[in-house]
C-alpha positions as CSV (number, residue, x, y, z in Angstrom):
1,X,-15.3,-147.6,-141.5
2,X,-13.8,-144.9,-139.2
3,X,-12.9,-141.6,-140.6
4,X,-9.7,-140.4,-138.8
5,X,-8.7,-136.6,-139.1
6,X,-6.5,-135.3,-142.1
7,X,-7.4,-138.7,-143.6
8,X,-8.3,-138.7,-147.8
9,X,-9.9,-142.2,-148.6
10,X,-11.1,-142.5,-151.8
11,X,-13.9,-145.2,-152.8
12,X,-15.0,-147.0,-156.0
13,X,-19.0,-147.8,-155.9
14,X,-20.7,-151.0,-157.2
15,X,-22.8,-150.7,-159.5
16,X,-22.1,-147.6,-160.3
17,X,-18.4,-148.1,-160.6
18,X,-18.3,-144.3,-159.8
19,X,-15.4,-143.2,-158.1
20,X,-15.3,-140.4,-154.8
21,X,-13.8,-139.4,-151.4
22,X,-15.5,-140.5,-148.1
23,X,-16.1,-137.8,-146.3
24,X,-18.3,-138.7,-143.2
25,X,-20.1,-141.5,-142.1
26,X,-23.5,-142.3,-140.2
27,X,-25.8,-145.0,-139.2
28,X,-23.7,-147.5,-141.5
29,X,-23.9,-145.5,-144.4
30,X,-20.7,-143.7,-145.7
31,X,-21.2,-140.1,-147.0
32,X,-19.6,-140.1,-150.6
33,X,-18.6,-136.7,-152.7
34,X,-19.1,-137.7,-156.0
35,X,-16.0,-136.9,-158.6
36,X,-18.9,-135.9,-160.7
37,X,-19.5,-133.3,-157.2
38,X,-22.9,-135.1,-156.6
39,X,-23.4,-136.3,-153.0
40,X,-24.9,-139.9,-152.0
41,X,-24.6,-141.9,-148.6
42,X,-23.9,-145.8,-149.3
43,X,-23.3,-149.0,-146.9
44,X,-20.2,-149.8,-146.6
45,X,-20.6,-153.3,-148.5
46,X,-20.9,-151.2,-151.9
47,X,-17.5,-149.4,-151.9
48,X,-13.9,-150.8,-152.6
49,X,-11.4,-148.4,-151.7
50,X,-8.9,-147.4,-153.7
51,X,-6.1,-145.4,-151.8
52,X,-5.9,-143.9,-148.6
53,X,-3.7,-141.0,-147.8
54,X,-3.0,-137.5,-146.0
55,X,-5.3,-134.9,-147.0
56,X,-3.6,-132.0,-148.5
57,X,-4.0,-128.9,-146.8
58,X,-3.7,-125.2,-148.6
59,X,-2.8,-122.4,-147.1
């Protein structure tokens, strides 16, 4: 999975059915931030995504 700039993906992960945003990845693992706000790294074979989209940007 490639991260593009500006890009929002968010995931569901199995098991777990919890839900996130991607926001890096490495190695084959994808860098998940948690809706929850907890932080884990997963291969991509555990997530479904759910919507992809522009990332908002404040100003």
């Amino acid at each position: 999975m490639k991260l593009e700039d500006k890009k929002k993906i968010v995931v569901q992960v199995y098991p777990g059915r919890k839900f996130g945003t991607v926001i890096g990845s490495n190695g084959g693992l994808i860098g998940i931030l948690l809706n929850s706000g907890e932080y884990i790294d997963v291969p991509q074979e555990r997530l479904r995504i759910v919507s992809e989209g522009e990332e908002e940007v404040n100003e």
